[in-house]
SETOR-252683 format. One record per residue: residue in one letter; x, y, z of N, C-alpha, C in turn. Coordinates in nm, 2 decimals, m for minus. Layout:
[marro a [X Y Z] [X Y Z] [X Y Z]]
...
//
This chain:
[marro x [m6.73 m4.30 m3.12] [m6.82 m4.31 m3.23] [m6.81 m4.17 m3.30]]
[marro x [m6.81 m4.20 m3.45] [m6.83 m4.05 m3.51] [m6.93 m4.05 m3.60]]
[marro x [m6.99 m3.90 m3.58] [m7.11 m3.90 m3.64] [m7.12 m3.88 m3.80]]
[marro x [m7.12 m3.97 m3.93] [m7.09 m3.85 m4.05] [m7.17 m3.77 m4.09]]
[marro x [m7.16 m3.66 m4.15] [m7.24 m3.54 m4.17] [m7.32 m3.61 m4.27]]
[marro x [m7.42 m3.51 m4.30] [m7.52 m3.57 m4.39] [m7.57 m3.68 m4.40]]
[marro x [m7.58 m3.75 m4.34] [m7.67 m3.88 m4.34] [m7.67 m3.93 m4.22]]
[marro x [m7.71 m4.06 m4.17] [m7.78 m4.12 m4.06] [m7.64 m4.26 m4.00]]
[marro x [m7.55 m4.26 m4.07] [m7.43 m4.35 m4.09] [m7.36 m4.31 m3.96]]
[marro x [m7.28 m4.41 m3.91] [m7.22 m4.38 m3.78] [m7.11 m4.48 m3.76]]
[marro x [m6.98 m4.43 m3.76] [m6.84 m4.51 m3.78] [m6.77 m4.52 m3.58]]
[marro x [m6.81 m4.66 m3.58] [m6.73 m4.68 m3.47] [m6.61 m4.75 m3.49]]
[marro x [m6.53 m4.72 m3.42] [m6.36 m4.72 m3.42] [m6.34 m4.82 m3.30]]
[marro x [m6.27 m4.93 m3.29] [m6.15 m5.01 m3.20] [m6.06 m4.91 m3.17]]
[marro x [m6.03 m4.89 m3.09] [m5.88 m4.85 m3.08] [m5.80 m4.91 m2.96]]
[marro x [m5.69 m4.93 m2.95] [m5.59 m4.87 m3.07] [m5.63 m4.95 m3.17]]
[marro x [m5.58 m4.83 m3.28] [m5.59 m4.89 m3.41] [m5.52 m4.79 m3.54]]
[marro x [m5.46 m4.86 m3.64] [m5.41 m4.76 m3.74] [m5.47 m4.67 m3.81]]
[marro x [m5.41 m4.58 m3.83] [m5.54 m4.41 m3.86] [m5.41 m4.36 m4.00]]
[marro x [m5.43 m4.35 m4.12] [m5.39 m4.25 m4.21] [m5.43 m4.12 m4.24]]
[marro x [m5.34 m4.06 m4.20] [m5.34 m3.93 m4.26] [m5.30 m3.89 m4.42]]
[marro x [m5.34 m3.78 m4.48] [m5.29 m3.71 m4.62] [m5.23 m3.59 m4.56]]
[marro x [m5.15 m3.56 m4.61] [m5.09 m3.45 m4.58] [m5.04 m3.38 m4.73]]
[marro x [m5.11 m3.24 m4.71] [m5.03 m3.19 m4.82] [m4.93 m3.02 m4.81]]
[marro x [m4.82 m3.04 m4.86] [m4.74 m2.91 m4.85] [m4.68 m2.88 m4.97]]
[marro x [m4.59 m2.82 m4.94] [m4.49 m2.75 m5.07] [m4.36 m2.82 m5.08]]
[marro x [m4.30 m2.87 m4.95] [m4.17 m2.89 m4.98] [m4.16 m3.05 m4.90]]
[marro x [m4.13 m3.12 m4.97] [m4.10 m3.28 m4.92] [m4.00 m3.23 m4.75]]
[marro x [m3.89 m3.19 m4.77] [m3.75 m3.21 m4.67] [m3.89 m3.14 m4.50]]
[marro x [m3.94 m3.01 m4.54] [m4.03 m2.96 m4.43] [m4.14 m3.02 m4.39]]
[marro x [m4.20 m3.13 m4.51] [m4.33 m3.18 m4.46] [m4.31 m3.32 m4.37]]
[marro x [m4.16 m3.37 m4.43] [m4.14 m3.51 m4.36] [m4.10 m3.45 m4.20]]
[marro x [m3.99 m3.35 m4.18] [m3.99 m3.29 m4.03] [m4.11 m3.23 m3.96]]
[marro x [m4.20 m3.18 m4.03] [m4.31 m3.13 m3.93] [m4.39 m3.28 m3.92]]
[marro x [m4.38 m3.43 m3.96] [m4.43 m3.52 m3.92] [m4.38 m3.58 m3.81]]
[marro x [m4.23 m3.55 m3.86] [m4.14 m3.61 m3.69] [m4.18 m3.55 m3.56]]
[marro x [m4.19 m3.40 m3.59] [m4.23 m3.32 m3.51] [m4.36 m3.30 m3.40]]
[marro x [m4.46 m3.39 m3.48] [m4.59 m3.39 m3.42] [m4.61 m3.54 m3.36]]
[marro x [m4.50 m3.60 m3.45] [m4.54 m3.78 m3.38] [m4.43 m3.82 m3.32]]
[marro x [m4.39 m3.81 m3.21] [m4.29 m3.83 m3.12] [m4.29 m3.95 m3.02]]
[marro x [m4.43 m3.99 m3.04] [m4.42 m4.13 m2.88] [m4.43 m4.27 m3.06]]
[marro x [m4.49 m4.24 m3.16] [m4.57 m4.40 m3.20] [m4.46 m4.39 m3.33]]
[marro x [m4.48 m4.48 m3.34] [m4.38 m4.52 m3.51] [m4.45 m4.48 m3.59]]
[marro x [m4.44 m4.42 m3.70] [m4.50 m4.42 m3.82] [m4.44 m4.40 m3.97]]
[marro x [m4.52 m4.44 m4.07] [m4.50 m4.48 m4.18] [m4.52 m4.34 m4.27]]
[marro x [m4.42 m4.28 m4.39] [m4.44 m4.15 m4.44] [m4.40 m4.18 m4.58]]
[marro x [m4.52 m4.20 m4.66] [m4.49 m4.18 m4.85] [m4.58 m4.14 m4.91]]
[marro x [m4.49 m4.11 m5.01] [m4.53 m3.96 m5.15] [m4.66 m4.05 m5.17]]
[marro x [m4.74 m3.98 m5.21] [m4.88 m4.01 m5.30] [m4.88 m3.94 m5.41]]
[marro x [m4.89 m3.76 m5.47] [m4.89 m3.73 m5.56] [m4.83 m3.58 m5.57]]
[marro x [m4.83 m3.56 m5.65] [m4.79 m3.41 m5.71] [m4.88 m3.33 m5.76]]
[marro x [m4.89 m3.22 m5.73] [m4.99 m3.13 m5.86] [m4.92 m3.11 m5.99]]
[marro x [m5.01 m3.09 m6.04] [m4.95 m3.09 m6.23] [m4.86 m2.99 m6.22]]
[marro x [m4.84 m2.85 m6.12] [m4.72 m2.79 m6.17] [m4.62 m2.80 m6.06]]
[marro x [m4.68 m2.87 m6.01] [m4.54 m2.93 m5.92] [m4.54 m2.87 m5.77]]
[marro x [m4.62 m2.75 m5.76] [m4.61 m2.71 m5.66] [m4.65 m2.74 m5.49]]
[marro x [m4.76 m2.81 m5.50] [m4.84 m2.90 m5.41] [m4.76 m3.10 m5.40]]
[marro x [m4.74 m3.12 m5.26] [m4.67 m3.25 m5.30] [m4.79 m3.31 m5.14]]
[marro x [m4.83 m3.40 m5.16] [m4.93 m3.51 m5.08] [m4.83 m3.63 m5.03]]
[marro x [m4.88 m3.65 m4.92] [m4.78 m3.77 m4.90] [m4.91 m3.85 m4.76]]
[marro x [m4.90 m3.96 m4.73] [m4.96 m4.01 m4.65] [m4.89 m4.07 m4.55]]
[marro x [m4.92 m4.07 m4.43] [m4.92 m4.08 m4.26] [m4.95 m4.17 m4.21]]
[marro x [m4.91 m4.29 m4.23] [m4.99 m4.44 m4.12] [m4.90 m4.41 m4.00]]
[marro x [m5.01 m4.46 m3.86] [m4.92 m4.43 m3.74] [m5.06 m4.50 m3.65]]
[marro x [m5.03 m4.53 m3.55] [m5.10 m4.61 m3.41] [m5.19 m4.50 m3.36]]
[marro x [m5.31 m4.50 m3.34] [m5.36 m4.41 m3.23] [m5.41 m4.49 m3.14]]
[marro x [m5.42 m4.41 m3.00] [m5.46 m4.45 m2.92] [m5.61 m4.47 m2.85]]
[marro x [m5.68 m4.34 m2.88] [m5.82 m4.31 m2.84] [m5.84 m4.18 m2.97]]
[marro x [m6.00 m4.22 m2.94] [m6.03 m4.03 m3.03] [m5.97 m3.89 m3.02]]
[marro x [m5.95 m3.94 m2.90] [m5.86 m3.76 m2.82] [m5.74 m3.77 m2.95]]
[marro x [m5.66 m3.90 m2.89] [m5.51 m3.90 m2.90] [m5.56 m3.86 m3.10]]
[marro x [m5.60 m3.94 m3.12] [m5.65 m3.89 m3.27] [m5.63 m3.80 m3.37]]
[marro x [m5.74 m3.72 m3.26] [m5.76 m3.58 m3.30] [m5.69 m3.44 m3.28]]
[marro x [m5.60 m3.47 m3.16] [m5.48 m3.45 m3.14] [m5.38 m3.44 m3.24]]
[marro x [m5.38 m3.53 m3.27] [m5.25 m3.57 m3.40] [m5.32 m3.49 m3.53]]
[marro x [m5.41 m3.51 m3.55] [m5.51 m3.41 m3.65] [m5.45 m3.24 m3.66]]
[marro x [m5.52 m3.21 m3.54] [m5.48 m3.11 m3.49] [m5.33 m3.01 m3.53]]
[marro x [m5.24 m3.11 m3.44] [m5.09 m3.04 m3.47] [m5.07 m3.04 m3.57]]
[marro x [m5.11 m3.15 m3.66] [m5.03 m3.14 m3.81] [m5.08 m3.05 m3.87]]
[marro x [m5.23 m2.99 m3.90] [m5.28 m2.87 m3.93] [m5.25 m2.79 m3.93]]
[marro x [m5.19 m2.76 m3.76] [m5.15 m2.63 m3.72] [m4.96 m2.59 m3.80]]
[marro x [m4.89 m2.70 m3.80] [m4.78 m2.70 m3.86] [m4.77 m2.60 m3.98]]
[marro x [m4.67 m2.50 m3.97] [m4.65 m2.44 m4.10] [m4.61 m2.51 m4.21]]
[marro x [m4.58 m2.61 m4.23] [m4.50 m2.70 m4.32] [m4.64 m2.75 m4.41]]
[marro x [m4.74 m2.81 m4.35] [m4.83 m2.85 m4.39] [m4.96 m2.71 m4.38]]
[marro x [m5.02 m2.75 m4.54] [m5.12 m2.66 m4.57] [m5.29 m2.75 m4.57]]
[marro x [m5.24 m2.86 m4.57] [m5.39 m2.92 m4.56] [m5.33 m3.08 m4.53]]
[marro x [m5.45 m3.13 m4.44] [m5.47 m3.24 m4.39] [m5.58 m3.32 m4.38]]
[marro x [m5.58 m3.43 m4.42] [m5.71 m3.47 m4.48] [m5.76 m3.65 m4.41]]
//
């Protein structure tokens, strides 16, 4: 169960179940390998979403299987930590 901030609202999750991520970095070729890098047991799905107007920021989105909250948050986690990626959402 997760709690949302600010309000009284409370999102419970099935799992397994499919979880997207946003990922955003600088360079397409680094951001698709630090996704290989972090998801190594589950299949997952990896396309462009957008660009910033000067081009420098590129977003892409992450569908893939989780297993539990841990496994989750986990995957949260590493890709954060990844130099390749600057924000994860």
């Amino acid at each position: 169960m997760i709690i949302l901030p600010g309000n009284n609202c409370k999102l419970t999750l099935e799992y397994p179940c499919l979880w997207k991520y946003k990922v955003i970095g600088y360079n397409e070729g680094s951001i698709r390998k630090a996704v290989e890098e972090v998801i190594t047991e589950e299949a997952f799905a990896i396309s462009f979403s957008n660009m910033s107007t000067t081009g420098k920021y590129l977003c892409f989105n992450i569908e893939t299987e989780v297993r539990d909250e841990n496994h989750r948050m986990t995957t949260y986690e590493a890709l954060k930590k990844h130099s390749a990626i600057k924000i994860v959402l």
